[in-house]
DSSP file (Angstrom, degrees, kcal/mol; ACC not computed):
  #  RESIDUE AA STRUCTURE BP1 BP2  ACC     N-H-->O    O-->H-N    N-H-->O    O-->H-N    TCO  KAPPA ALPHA  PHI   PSI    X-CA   Y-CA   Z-CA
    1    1 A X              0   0    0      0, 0.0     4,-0.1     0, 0.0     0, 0.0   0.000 360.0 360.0 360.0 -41.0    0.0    0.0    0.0
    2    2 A X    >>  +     0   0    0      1,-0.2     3,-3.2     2,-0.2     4,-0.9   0.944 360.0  47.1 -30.1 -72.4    3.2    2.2    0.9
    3    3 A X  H 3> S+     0   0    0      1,-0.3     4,-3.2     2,-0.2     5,-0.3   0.936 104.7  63.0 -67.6 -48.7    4.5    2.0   -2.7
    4    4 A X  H 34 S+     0   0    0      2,-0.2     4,-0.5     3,-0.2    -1,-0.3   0.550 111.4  36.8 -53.3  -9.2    0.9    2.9   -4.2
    5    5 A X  H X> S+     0   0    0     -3,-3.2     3,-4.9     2,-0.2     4,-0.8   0.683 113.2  52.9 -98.8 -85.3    0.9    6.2   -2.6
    6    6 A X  H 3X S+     0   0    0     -4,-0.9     4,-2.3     1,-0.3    -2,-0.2   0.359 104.2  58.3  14.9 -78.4    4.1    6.6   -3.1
    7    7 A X  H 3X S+     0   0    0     -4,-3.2     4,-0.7     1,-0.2    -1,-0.3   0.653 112.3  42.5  -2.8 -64.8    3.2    5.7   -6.9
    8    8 A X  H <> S+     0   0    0     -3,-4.9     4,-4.8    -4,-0.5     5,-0.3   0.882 101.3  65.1 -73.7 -41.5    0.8    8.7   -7.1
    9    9 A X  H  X S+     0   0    0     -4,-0.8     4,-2.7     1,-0.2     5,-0.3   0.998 113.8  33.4 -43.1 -58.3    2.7   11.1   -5.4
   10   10 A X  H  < S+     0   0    0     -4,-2.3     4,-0.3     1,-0.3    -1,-0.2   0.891 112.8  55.2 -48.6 -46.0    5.2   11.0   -8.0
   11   11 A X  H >X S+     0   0    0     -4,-0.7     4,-1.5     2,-0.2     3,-0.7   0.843 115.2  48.0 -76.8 -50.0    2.9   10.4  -10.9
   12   12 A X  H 3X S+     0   0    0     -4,-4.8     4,-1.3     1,-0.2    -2,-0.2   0.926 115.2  39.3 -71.9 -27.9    1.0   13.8   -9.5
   13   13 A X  H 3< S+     0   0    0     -4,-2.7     4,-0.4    -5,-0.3    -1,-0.2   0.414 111.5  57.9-105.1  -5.0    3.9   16.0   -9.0
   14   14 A X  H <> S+     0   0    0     -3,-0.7     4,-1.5    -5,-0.3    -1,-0.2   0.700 112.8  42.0 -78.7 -45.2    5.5   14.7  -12.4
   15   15 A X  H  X S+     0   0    0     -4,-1.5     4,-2.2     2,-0.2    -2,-0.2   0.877 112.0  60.3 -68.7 -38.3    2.1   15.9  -14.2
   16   16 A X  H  X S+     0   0    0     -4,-1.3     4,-1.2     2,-0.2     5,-0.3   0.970 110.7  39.8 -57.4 -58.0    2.2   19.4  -11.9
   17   17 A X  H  > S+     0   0    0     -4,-0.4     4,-1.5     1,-0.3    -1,-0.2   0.857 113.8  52.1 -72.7 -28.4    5.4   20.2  -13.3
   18   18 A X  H  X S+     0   0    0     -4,-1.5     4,-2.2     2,-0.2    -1,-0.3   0.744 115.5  39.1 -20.7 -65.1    4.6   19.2  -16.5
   19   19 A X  H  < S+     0   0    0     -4,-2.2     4,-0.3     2,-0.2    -2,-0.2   0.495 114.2  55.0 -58.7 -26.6    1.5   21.2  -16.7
   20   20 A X  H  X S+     0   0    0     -4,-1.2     4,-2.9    -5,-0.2    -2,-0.2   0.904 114.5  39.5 -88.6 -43.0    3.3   23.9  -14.8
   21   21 A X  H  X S+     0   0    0     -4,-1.5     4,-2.2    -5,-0.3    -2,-0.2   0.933 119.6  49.5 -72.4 -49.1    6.6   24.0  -18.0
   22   22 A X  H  X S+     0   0    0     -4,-2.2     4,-2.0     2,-0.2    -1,-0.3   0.851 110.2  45.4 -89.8 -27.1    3.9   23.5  -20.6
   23   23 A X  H  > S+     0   0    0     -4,-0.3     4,-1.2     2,-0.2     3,-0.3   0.966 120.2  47.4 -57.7 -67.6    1.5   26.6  -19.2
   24   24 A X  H >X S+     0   0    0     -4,-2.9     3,-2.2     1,-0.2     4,-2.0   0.908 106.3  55.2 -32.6 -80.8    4.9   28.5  -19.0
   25   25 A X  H 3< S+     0   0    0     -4,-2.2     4,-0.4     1,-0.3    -1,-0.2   0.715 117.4  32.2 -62.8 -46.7    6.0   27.6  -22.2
   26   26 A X  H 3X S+     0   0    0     -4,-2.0     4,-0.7    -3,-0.3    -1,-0.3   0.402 114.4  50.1-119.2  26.0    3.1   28.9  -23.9
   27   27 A X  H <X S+     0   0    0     -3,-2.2     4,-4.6    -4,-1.2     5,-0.4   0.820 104.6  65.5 -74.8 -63.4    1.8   31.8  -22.0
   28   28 A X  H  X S+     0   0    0     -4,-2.0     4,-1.0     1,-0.3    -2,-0.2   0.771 114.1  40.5 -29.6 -28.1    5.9   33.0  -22.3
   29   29 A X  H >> S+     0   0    0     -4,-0.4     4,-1.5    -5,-0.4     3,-0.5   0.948 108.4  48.2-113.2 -46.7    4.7   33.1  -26.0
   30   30 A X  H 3X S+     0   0    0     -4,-0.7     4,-1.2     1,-0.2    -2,-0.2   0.775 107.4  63.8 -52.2 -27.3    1.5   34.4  -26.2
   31   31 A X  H 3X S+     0   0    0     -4,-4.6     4,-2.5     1,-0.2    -1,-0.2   0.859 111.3  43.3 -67.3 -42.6    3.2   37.3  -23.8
   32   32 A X  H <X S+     0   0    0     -4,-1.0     4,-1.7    -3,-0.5    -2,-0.2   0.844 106.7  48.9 -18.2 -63.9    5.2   37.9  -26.8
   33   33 A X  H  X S+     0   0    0     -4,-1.5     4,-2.9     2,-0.2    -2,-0.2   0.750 114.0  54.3 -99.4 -33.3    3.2   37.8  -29.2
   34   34 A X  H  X S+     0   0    0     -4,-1.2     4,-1.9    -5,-0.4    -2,-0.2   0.992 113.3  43.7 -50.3 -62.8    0.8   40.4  -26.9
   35   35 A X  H  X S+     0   0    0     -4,-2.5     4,-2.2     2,-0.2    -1,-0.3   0.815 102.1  55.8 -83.1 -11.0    3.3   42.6  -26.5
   36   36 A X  H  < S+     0   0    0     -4,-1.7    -2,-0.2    -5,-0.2    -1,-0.2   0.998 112.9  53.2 -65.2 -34.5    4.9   42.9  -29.8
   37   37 A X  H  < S+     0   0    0     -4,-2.9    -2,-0.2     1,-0.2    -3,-0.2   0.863 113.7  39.5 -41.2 -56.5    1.1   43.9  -30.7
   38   38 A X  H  < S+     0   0    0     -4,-1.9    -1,-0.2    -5,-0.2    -3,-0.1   0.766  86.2 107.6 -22.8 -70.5    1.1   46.5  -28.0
   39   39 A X  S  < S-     0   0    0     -4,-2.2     2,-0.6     1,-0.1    -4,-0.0   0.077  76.5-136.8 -26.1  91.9    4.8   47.5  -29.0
   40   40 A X        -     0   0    0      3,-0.0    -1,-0.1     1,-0.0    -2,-0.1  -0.727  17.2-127.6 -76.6 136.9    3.5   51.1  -30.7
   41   41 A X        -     0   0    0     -2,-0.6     2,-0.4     1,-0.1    -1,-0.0  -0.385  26.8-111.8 -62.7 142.5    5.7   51.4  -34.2
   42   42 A X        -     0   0    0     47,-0.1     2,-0.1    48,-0.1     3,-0.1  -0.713  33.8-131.7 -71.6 131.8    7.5   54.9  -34.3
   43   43 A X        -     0   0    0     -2,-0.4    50,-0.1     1,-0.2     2,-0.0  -0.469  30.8 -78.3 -98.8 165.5    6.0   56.7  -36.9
   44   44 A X    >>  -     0   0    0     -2,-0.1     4,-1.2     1,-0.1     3,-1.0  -0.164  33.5-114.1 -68.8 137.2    8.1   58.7  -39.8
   45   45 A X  H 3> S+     0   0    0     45,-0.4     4,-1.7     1,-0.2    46,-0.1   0.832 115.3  46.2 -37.9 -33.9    9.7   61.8  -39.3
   46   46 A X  H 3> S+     0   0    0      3,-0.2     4,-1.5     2,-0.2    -1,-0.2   0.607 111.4  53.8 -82.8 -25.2    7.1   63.5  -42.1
   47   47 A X  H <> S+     0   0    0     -3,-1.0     4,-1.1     2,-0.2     5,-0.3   0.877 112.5  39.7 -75.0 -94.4    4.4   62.0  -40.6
   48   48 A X  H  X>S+     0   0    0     -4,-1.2     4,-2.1     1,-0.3     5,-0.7   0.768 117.2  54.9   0.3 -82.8    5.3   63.4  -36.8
   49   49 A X  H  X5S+     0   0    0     -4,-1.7     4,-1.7    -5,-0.4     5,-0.4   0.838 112.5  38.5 -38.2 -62.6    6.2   66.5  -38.6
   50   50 A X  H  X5S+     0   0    0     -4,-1.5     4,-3.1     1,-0.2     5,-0.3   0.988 111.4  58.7 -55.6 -62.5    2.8   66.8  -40.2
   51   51 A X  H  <5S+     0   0    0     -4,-1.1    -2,-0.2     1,-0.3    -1,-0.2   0.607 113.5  37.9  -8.4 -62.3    1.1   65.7  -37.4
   52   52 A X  H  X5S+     0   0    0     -4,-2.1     4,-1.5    31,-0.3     5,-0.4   0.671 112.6  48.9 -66.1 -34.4    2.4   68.4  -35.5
   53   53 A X  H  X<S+     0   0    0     -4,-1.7     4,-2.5    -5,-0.7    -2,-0.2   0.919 107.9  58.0 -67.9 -37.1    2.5   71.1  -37.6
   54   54 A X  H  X S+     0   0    0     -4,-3.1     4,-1.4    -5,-0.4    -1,-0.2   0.771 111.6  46.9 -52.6 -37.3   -1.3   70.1  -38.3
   55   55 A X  H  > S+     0   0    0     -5,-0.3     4,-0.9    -3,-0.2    -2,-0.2   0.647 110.6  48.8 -99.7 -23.7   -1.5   70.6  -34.2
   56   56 A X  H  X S+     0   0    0     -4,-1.5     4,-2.4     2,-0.1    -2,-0.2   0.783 114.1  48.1 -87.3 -46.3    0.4   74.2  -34.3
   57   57 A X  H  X S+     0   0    0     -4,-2.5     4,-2.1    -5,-0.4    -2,-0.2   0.933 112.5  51.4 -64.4 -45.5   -2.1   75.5  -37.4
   58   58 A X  H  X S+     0   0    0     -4,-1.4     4,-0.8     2,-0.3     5,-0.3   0.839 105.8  51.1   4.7 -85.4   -4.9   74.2  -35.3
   59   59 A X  H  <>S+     0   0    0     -4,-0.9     5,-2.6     1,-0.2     3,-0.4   0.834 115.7  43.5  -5.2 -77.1   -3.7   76.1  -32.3
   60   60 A X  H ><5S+     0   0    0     -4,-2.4     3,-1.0     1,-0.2    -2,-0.3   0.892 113.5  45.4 -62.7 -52.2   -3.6   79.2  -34.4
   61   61 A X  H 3<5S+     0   0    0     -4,-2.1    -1,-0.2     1,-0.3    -2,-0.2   0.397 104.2  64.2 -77.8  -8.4   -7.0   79.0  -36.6
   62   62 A X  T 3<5S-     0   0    0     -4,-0.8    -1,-0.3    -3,-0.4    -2,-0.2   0.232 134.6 -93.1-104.5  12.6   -9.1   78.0  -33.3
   63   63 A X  T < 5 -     0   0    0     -3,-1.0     2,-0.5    -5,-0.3    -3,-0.2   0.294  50.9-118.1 101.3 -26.4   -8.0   81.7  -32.2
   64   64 A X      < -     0   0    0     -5,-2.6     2,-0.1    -6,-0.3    12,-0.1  -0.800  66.6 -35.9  89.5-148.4   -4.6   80.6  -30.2
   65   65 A X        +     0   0    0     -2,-0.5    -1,-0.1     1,-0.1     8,-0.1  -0.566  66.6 163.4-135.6  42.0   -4.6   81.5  -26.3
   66   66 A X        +     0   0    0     -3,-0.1    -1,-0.1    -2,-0.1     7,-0.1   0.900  53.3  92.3 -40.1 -58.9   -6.6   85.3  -25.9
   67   67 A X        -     0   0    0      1,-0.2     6,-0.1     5,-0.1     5,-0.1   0.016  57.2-169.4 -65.4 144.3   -7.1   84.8  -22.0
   68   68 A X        +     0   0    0     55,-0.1    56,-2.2     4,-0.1     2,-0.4   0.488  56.3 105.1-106.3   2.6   -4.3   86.3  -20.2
   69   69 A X  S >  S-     0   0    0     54,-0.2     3,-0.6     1,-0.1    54,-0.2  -0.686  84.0-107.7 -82.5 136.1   -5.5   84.6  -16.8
   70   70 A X  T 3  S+     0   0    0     -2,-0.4    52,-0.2    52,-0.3    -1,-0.1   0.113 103.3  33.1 -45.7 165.3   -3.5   81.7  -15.7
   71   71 A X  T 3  S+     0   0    0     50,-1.9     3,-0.4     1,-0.1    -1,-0.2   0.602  92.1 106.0  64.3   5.5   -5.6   77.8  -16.3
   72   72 A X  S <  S+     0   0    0     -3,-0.6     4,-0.2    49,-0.2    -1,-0.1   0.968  86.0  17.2 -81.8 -28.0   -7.0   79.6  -19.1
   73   73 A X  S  > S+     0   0    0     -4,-0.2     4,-1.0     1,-0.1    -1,-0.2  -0.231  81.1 117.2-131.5  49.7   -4.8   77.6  -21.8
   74   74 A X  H >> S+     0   0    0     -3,-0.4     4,-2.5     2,-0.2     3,-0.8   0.941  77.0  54.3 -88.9 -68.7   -3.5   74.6  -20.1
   75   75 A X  H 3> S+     0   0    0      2,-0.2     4,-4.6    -4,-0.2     3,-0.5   0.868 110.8  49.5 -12.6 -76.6   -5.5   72.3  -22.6
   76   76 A X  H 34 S+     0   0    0      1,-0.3     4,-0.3     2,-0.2    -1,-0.2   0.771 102.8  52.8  -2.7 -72.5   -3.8   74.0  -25.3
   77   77 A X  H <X S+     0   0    0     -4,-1.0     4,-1.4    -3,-0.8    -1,-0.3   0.760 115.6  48.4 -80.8 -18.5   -0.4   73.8  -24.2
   78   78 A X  H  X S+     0   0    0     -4,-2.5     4,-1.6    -3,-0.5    -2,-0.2   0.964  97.4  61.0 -60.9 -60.5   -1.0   70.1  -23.9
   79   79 A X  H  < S+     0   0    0     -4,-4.6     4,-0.3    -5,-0.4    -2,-0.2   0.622 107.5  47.7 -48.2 -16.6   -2.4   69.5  -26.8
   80   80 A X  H  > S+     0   0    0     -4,-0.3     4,-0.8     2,-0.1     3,-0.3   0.787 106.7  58.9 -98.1 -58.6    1.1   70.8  -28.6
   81   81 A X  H  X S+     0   0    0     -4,-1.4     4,-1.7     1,-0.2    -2,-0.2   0.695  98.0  55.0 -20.7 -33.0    3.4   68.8  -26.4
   82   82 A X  H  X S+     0   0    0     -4,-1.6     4,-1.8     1,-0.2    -1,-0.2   0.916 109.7  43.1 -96.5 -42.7    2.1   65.4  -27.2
   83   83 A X  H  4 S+     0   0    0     -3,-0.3   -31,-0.3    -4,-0.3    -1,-0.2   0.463 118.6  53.7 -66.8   7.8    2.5   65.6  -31.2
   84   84 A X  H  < S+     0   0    0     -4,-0.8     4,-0.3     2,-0.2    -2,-0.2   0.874 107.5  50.8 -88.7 -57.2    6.3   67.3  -30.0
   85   85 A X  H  X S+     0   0    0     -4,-1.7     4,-2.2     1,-0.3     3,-0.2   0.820 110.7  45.2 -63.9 -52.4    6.9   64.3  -27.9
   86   86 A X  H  X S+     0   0    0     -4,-1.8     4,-1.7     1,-0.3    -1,-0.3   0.787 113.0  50.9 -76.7 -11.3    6.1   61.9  -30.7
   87   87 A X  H  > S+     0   0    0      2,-0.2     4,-2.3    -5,-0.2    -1,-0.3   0.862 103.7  53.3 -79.6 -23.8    8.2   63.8  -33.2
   88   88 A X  H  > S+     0   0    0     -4,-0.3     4,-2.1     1,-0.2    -1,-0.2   0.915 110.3  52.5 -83.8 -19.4   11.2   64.0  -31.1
   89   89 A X  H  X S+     0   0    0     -4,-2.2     4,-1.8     2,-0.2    -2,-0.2   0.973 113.3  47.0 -62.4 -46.4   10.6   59.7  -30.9
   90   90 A X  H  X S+     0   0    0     -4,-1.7     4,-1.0     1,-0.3   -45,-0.4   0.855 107.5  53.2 -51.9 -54.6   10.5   60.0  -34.8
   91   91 A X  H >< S+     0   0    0     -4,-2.3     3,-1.0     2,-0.2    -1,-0.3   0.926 114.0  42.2 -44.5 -57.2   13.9   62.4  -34.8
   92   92 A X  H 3< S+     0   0    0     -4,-2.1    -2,-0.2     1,-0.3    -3,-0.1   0.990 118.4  51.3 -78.6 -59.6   15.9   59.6  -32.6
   93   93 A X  H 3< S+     0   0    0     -4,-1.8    -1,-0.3   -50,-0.1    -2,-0.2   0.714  92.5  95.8  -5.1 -58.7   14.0   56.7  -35.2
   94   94 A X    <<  +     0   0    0     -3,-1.0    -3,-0.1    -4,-1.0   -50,-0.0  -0.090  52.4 171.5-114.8 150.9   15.1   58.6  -37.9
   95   95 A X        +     0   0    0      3,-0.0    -1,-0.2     1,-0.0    -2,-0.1   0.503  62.1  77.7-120.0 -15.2   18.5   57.3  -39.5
   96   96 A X  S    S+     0   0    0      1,-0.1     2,-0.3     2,-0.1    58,-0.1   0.582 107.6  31.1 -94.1 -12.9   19.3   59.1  -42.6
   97   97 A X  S    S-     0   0    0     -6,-0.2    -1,-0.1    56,-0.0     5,-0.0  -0.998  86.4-125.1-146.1 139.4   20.6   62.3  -40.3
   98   98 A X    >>  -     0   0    0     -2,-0.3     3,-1.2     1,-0.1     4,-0.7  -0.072  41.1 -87.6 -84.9-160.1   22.4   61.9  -36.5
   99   99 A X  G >4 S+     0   0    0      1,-0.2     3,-0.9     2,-0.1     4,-0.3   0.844 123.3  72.2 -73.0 -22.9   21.2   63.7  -33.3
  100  100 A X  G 34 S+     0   0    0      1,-0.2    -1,-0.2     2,-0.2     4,-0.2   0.534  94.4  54.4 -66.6  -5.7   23.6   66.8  -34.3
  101  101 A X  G <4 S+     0   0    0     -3,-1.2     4,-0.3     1,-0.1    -1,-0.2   0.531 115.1  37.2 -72.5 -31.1   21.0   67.6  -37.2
  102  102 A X  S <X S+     0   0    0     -3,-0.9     4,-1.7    -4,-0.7    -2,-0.2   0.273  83.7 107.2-111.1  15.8   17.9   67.8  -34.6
  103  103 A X  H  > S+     0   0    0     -4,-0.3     4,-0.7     2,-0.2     5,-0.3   0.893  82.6  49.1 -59.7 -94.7   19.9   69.5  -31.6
  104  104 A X  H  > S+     0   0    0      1,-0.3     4,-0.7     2,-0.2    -1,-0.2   0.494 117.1  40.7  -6.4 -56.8   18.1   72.7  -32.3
  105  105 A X  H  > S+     0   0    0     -4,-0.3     4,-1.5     1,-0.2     5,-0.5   0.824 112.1  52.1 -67.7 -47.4   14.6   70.9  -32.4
  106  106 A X  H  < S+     0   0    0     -4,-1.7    -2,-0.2    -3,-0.3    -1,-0.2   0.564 104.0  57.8 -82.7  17.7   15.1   68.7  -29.6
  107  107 A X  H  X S+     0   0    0     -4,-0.7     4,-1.5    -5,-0.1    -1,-0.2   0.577 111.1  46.0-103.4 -35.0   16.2   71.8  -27.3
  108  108 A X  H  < S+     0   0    0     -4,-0.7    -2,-0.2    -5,-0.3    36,-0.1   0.767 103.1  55.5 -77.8 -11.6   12.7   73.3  -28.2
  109  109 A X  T >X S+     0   0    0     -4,-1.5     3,-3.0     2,-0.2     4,-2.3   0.857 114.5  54.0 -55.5 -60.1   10.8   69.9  -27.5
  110  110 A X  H 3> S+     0   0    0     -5,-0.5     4,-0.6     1,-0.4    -2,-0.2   0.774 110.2  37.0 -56.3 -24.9   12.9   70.8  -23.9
  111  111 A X  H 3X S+     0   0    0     -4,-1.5     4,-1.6     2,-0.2    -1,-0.4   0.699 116.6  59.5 -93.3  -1.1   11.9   74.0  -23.2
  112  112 A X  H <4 S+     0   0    0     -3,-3.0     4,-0.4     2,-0.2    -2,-0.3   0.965 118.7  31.2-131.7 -66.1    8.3   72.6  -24.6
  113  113 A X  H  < S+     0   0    0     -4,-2.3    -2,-0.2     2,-0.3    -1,-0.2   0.375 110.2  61.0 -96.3 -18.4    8.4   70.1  -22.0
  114  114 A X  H >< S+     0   0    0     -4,-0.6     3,-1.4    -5,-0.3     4,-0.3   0.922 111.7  48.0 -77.9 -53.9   10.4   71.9  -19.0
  115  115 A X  T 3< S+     0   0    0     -4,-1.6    -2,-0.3     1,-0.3     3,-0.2   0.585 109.2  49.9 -80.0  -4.6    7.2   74.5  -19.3
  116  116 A X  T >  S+     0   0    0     -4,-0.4     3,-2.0     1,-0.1    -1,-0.3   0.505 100.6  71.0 -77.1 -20.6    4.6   71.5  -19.2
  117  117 A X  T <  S+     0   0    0     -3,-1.4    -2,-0.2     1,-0.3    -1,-0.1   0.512  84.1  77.0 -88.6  11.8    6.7   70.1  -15.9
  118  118 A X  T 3  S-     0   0    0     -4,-0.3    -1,-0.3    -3,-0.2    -2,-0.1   0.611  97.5-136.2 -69.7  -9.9    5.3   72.7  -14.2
  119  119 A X    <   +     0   0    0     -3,-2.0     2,-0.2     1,-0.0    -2,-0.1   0.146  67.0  40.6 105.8 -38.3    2.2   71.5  -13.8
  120  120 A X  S    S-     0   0    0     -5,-0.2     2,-0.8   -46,-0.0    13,-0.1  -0.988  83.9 -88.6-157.1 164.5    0.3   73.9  -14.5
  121  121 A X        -     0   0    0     -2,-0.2   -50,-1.9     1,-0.2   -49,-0.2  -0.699  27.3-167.7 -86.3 130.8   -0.7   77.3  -17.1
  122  122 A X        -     0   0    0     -2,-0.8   -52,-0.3     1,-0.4    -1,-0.2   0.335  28.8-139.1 -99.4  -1.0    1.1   79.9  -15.5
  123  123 A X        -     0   0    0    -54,-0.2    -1,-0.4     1,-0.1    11,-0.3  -0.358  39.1 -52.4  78.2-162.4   -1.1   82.8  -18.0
  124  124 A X        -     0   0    0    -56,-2.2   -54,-0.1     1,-0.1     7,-0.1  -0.820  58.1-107.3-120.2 145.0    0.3   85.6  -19.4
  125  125 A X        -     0   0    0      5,-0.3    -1,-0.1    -2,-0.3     7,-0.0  -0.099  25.2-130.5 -56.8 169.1    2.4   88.3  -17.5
  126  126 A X  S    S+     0   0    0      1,-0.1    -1,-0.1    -3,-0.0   -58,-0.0   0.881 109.2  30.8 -61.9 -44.0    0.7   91.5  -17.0
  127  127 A X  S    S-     0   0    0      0, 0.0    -1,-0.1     0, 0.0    -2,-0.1   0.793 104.7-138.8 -90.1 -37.2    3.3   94.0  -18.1
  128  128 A X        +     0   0    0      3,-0.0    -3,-0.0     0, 0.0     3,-0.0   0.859  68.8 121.8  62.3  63.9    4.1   90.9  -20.4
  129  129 A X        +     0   0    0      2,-0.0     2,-0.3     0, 0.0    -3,-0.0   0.106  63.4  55.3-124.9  -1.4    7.9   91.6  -19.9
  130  130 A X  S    S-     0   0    0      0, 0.0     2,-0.3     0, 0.0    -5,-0.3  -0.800  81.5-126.8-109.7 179.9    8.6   88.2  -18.4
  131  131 A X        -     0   0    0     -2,-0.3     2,-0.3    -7,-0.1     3,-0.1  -0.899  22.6-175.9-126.6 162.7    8.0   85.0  -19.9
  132  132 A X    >>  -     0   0    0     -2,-0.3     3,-1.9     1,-0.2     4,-1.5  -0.900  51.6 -70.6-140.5 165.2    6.0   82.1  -18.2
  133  133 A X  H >> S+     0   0    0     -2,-0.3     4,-1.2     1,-0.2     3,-0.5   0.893 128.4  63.2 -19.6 -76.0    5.4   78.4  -19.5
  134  134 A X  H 3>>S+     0   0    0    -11,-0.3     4,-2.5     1,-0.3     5,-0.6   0.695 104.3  37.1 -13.5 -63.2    3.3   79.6  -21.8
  135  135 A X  H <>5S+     0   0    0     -3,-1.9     4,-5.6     1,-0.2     5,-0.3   0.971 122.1  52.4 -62.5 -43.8    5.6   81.6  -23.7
  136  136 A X  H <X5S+     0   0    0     -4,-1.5     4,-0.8    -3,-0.5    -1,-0.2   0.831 118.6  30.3 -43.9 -63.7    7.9   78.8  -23.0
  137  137 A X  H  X5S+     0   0    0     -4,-1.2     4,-1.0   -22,-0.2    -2,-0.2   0.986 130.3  39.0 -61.1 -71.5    5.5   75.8  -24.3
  138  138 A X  H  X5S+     0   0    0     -4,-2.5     4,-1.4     2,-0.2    -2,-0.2   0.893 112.9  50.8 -57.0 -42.4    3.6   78.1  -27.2
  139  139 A X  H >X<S+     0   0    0     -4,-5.6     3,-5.7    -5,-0.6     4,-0.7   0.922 112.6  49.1 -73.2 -70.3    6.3   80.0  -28.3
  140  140 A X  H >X S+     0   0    0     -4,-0.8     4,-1.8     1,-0.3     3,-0.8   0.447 105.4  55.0  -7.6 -88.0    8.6   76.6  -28.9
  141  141 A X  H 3X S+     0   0    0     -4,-1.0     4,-0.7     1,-0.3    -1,-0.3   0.462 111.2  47.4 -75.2 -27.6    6.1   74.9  -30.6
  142  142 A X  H XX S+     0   0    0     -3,-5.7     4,-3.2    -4,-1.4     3,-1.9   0.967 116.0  42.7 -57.9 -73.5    6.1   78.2  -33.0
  143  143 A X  H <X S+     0   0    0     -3,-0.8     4,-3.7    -4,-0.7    -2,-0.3   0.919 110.3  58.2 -61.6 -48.8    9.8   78.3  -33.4
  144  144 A X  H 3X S+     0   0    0     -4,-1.8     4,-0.8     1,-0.3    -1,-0.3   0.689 106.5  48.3 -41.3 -42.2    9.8   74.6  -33.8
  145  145 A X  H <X S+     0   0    0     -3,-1.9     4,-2.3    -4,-0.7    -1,-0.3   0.765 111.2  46.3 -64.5 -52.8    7.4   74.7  -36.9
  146  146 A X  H  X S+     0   0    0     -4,-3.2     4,-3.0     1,-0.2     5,-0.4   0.988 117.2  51.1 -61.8 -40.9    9.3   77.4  -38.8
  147  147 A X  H >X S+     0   0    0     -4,-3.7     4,-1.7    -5,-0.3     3,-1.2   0.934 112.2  42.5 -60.9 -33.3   12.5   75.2  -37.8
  148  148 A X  H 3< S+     0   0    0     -4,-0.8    -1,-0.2     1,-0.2    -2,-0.2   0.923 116.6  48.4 -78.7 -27.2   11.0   72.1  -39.0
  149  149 A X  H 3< S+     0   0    0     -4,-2.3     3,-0.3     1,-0.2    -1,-0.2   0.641 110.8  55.4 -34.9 -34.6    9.8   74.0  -42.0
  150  150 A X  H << S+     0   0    0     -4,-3.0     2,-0.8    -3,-1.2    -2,-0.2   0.972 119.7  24.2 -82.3 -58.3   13.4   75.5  -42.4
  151  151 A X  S  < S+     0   0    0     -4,-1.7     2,-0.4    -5,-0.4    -1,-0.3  -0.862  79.0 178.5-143.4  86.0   15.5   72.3  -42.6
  152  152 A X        -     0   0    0     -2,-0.8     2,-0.4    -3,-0.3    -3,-0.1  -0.735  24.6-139.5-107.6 135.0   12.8   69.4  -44.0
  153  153 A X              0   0    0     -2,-0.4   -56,-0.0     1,-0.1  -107,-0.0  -0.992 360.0 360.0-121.7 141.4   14.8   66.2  -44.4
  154  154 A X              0   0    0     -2,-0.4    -1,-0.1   -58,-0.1    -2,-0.0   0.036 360.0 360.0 -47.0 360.0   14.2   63.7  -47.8
């Protein structure tokens, strides 16, 4: 009777592990296969680049930022960052020219993104003799457009 347990024990914990390696084996690939779906592809520099530039004309033709009160254009200044963000992914992507070609842009992506880590829209000064995020995020996202405009890569 000894050996008959015995028998099972083994025979169950030989099937456990079994069950456990083959479960492994093919989660470990369906987790793969999940995330390369996931895995967003970098889109093309010209793409980005429209994308954003599509997101600065936008900007401008819905009237731009009037209110000089702080929270007034927080939306806004978001709404340029995030096509910024994906262009600068596009810029590093991009092969055909090195990061000393995009220095210029990817320092205005930086100020574009140092005036978003504030948190919050800081308005427009009063005397409008300092600069705040704002100028910081919106004006970038201007200069950024003439630059990508300037120096278009093939």
């Amino acid at each position: 009777m000894g050996r008959h347990i015995w028998g099972k024990t083994v025979g169950a914990l030989v099937l456990a592990v079994t069950v456990a390696v083959v479960s492994g084996c093919s989660s470990s690939d369906d987790d793969k296969a999940e995330s390369a779906a996931k895995t967003p592809t970098t889109v093309s520099v010209a793409d980005a680049t429209t994308e954003f530039q599509a997101m600065v004309t936008k900007f401008d033709t819905d009237g731009g930022c009037l209110e000089k009160a702080p929270g007034t254009c927080w939306e806004q200044m978001q709404a340029l960052v995030e096509p910024a963000r994906g262009l600068r992914k596009a810029m590093r992507a991009e092969k055909s020219v090195g990061p000393e070609f995009w220095s210029d842009a990817y320092a205005l992506i930086d100020t574009m993104d140092d005036g978003i880590a504030v948190g919050e829209d800081q308005g427009a000064p009063a005397g409008g003799t300092t600069l705040t995020n704002r100028d910081e995020v919106l004006g970038s996202a201007h200069d950024l457009s003439d630059w990508l405009d300037a120096n278009p890569i093939s």
